[in-house]
C-alpha positions in Angstrom: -6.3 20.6 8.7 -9.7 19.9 7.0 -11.9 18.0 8.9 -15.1 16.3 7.7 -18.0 17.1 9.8 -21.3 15.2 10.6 -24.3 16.9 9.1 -27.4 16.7 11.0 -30.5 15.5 9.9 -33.7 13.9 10.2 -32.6 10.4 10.2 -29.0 8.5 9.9 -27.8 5.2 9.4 -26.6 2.9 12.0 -24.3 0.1 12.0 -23.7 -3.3 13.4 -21.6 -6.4 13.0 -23.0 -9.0 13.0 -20.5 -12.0 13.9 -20.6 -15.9 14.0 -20.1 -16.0 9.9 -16.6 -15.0 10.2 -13.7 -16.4 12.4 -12.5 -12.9 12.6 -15.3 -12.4 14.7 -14.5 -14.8 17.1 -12.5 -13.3 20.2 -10.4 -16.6 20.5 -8.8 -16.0 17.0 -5.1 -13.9 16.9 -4.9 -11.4 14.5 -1.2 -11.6 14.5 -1.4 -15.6 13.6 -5.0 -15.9 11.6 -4.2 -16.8 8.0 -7.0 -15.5 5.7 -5.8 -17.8 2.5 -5.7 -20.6 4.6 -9.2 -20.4 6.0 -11.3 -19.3 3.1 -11.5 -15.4 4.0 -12.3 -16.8 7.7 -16.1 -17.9 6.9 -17.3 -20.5 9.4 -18.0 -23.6 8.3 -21.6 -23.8 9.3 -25.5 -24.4 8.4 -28.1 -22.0 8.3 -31.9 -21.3 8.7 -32.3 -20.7 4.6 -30.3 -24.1 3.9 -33.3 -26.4 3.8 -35.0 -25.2 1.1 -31.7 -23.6 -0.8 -29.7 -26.9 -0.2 -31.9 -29.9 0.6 -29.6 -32.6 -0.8 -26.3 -30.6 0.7 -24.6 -30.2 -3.0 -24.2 -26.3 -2.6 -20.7 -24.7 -1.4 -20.2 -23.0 1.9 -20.0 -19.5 -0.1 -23.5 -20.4 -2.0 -25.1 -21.0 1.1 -23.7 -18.2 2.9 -24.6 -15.5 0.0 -27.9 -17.1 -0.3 -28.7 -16.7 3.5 -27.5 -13.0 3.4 -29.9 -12.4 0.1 -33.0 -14.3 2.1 -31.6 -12.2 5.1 -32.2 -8.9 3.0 -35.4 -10.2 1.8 -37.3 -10.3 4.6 -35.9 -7.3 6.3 -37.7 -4.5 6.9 -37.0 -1.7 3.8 -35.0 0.7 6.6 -33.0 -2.4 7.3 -30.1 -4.3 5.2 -27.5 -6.8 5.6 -24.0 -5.5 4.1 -21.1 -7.8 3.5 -18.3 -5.6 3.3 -14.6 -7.2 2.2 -11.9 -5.0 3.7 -8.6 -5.3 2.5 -5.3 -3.9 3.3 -2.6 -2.5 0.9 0.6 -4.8 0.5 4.2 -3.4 2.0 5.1 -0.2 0.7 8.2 1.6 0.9 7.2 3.7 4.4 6.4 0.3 5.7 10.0 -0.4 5.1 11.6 2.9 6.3 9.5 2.9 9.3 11.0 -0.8 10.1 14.0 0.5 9.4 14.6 3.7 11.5 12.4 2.4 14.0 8.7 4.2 15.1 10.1 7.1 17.6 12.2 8.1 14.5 10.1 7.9 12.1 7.1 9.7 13.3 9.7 12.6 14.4 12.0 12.9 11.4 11.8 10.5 8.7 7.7 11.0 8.1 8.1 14.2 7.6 10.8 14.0 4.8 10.3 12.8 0.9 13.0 10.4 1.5 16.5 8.8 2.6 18.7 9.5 0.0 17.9 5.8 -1.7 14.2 5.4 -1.4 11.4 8.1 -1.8 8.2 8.1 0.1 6.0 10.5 -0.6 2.3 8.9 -1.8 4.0 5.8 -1.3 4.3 3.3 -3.6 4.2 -1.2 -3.5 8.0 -2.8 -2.7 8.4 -6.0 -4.3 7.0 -7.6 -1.6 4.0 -5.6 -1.2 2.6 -6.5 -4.9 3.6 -9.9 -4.2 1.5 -10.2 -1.4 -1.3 -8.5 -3.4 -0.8 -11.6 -6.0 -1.6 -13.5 -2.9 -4.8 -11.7 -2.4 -5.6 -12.0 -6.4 -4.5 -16.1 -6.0 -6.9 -16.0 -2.7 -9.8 -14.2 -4.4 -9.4 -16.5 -7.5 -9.4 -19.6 -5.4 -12.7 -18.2 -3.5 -14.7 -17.3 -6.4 -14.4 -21.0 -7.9 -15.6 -22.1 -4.7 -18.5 -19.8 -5.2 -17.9 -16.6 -3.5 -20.2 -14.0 -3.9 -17.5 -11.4 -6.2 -18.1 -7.7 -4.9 -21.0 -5.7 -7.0 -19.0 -2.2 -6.0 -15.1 -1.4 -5.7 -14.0 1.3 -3.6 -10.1 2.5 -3.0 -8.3 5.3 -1.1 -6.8 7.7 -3.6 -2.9 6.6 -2.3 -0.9 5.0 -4.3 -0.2 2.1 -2.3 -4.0 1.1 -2.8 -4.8 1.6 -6.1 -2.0 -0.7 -6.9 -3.4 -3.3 -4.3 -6.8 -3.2 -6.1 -5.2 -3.3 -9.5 -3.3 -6.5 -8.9 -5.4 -7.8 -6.2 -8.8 -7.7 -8.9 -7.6 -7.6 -12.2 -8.1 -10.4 -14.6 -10.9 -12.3 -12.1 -13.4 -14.2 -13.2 -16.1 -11.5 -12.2 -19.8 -11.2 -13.4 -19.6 -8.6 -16.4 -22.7 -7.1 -14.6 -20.1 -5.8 -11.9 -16.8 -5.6 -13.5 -13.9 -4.2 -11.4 -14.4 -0.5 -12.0 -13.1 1.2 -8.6 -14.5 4.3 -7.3 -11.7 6.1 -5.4 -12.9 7.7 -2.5 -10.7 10.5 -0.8 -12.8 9.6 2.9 -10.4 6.2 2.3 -7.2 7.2 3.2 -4.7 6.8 5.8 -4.3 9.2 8.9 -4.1 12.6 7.4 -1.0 15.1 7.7 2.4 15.4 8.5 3.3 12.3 7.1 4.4 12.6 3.4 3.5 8.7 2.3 -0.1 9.9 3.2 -0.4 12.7 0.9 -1.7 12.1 -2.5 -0.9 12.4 -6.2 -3.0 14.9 -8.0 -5.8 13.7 -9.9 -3.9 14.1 -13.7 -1.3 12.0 -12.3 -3.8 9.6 -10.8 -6.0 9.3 -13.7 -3.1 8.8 -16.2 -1.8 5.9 -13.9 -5.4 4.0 -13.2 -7.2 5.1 -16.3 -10.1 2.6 -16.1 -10.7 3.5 -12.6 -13.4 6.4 -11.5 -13.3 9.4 -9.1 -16.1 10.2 -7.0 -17.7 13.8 -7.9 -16.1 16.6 -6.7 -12.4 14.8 -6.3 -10.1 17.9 -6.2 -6.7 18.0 -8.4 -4.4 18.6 -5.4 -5.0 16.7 -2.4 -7.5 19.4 -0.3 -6.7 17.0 3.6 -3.2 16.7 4.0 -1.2 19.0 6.4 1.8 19.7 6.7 2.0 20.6 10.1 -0.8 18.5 12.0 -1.7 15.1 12.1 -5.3 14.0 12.4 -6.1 12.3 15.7 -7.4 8.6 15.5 -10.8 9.8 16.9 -11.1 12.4 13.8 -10.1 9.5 11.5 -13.1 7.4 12.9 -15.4 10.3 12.7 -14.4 10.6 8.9 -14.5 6.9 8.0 -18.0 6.9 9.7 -18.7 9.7 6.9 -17.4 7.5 4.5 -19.4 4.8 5.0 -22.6 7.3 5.9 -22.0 7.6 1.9 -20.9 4.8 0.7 -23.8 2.7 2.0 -26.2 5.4 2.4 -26.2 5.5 -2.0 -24.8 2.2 -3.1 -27.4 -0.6 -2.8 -25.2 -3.4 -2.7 -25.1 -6.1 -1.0 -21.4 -7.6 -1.5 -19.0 -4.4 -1.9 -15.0 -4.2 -1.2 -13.1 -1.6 0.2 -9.0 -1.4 -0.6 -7.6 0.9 2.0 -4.8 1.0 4.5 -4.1 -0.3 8.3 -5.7 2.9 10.3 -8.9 3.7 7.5 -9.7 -0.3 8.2 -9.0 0.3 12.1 -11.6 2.6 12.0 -13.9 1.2 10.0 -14.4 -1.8 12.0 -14.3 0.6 15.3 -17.6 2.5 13.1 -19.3 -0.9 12.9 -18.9 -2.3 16.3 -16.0 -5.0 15.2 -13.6 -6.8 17.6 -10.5 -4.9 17.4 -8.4 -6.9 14.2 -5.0 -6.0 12.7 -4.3 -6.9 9.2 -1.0 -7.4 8.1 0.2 -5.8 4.7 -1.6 -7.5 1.8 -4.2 -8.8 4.6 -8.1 -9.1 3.9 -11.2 -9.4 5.9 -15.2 -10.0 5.5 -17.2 -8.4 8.0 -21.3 -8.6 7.8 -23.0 -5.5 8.9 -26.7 -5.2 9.5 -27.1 -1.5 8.4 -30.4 0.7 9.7 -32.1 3.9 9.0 -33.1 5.2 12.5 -34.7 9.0 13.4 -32.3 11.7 14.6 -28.4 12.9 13.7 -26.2 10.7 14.4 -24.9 10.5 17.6 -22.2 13.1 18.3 -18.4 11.8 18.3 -15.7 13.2 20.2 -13.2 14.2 18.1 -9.5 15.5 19.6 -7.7 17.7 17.8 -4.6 17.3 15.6 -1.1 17.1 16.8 2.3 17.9 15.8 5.3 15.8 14.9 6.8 14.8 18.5 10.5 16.1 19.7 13.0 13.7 18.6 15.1 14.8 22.0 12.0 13.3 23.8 
């Protein structure tokens, strides 16, 4: 299996979350009950230090004042220092989510993974059920319902190359009410993705197929025409998945300036991602969506070295 190393260097980026904006930062709220529609993306209600002079008279929305106080925050930061707002969302149900509920987790991580299909459904790059773009019209609905309240709309789009995503992002963003400065241009990012290998939903389309599908989208440079990760054999070890969404956002943030930018990926890429910036531990359902603010530095050295464990096989089904 390809793995994505670390390349030392004279400096690095480091990463932080920084909580009390959202109530997914709070250790008191349940993932498995929190309601992100309901509760405006989870931002607190609160003041902040910037309010006075922003919002003297108190006529501003929540989201103004919170997007102003991250821009004042950026401001007066040192220019090896910025504050990142980054939206994390998760893909809606796709057909392994279904098989998988179906067959059960022992079975499907030692047979049915590993196959194309049933018989009646197929698998492979998976694609949304019903109910999956229907809870990605929820996160459109959500999104539109948060920008007329004044949310800041994301300056950059990013997407895993699966299918499952890039039909999340296409329902979830298109037709907003975004500035024409940042309309919703994804780049798909092959660092993105689910766990790599073994597992057939997790291995891509080719980029012809891709690019014939999303044609407005973009690929990153250097995006290969067959998928260059997945594995047949071996499965990439959650600690190899965090070093390579670390990577990913080593990239992402080390080149792309802004300040508000969204990520559409899948339940173990956002795992790790919020492992990578020192978040609270927070499942999203299918279809689910979450802010987090990161305060992101430039600081001397390689980054620190992460232990990664190697790849496994499928497990015995007689086990």
């Amino acid at each position: 299996m390809a793995m994505v190393e670390s390349v030392p260097g004279e400096s690095h980026l480091q990463f932080t979350t920084v909580t009390g904006y959202f109530l997914q930062d709070e250790p008191t709220t349940d993932p498995s009950k929190f309601d992100y529609v309901a509760s405006n993306f989870g931002l607190i209600a609160r003041s902040y230090d910037s309010d006075a002079a922003f919002d003297p008279n108190g006529q501003k929305t929540q989201w103004e004042r919170f997007e102003h106080h991250i821009n004042q925050l950026n401001h007066d930061s040192p220019s090896d220092s910025s504050y990142r707002v980054l939206f994390l969302g998760r893909h809606g149900e796709g057909y392994h989510n279904v098989a998988e509920a179906k067959y059960g987790t022992a079975a499907w991580d030692c047979y049915w993974s590993l196959l194309d299909g049933d018989g009646n459904t197929t698998w492979v790059d998976a694609r949304l059920t019903p109910t999956g773009v229907s809870q990605a019209r929820t996160a459109h609905t959500a999104w539109k319902t948060q920008l007329a309240n004044k949310a800041p709309s994301p300056q950059a789009y990013y997407v895993s190359p699966l299918n499952r995503c890039l039909a999340t992002a296409a329902v979830t963003f298109s037709g907003l009410d975004v500035p024409s400065t940042a309309p919703f241009q994804p780049t798909i990012k092959e660092l993105l993705r689910e766990t790599i290998g073994l597992h057939t939903c997790d291995k891509r389309s080719s980029k012809s197929a891709i690019q014939a599908e999303y044609q407005t989208y973009r690929f990153e440079d250097g995006f290969a025409e067959e998928d260059p990760l997945y594995d047949a054999q071996l499965r990439e070890s959650n600690s190899a998945r965090d070093a390579r969404l670390r990577e990913l956002l080593f990239d992402v943030l080390g080149h792309d300036a802004s300040t508000f930018l969204s990520f559409t990926a899948h339940s173990g890429a956002i795992t790790s991602i919020l492992k990578v910036v020192g978040h609270r531990e927070f499942a999203l359902q299918t279809g689910g969506v979450i802010p987090v603010l990161v305060r992101v530095e430039r600081v001397s050295g390689p980054p620190p070295v992460m232990r990664v464990d190697p790849p496994t096989t499928a497990p015995d089904c007689d086990e």
